[in-house]
Steps between C-alpha positions, in 0.01 A plus 500: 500500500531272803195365678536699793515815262139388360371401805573918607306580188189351555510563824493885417300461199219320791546836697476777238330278204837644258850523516741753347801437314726550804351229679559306232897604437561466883311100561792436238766719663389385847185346624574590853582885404136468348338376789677769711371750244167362497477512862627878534263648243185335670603589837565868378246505250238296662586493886264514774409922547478414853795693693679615182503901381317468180157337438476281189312788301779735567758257389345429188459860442883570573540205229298712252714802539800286487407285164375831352866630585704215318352607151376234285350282784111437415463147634633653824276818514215291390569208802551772767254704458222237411601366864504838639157545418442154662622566775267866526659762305320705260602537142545874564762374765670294262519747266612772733805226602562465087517843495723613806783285302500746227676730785804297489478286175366783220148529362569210247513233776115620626403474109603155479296425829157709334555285205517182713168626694387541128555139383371373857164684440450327150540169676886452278648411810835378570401318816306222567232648732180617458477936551309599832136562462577823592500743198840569358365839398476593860 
């Protein structure tokens, strides 16, 4: 990997405290197309609420149903909706958002989610940050 590819890295691992393997694959395809990346996802991720449709909670919510729809995801159910309650959902509203994805992507996709809430409540977390104070059991 070339020093500009690294450089990418830590810069992301600074702003998220992680990276995920494709960050890693694309600093060694192309640093650039990583920092191009990078800056998309923040902006639509993380971008100022001010003037733009969705607040942050909502997004994070959509992210929930989304990462419950792709089967198999629990590090991104668990990162969404930990930031959706950060940013003022409920945990019945995340759940609700796990569960309208069941509409389009079958039952099994929700179960995976519940089982993901499941781990999250015994502390076996996939992410790195600490649950809301707010009772998952809500």
């Amino acid at each position: 990997m070339t020093p500009e590819g690294k450089a990418e890295l830590d810069k992301i691992r600074a702003v998220r405290g992680y990276t995920l393997p494709v960050h890693e694959y694309l600093a060694e395809l192309d640093p650039e197309m990583l920092r191009r990346y990078g800056d998309l996802a923040s902006y639509t991720l993380f971008g100022e609420a001010e003037g733009r449709p969705m607040d942050l909670k909502t997004r994070f919510l959509v992210l929930v149903g989304v990462t419950t729809a792709i089967k198999g995801d629990r590090e991104g159910v668990e990162w969404a909706a930990i930031r959706a309650v950060q940013n003022g959902a409920t945990w019945k509203e995340v759940y609700e958002a796990a569960f309208m994805a069941a509409l389009p992507a079958g039952i099994p996709a929700f179960e995976a989610s519940c089982k993901t809430f499941d781990a999250m409540k015994k502390g076996d977390r996939w992410v790195d940050l600490a649950m809301p104070e707010e009772s998952a059991g809500q």
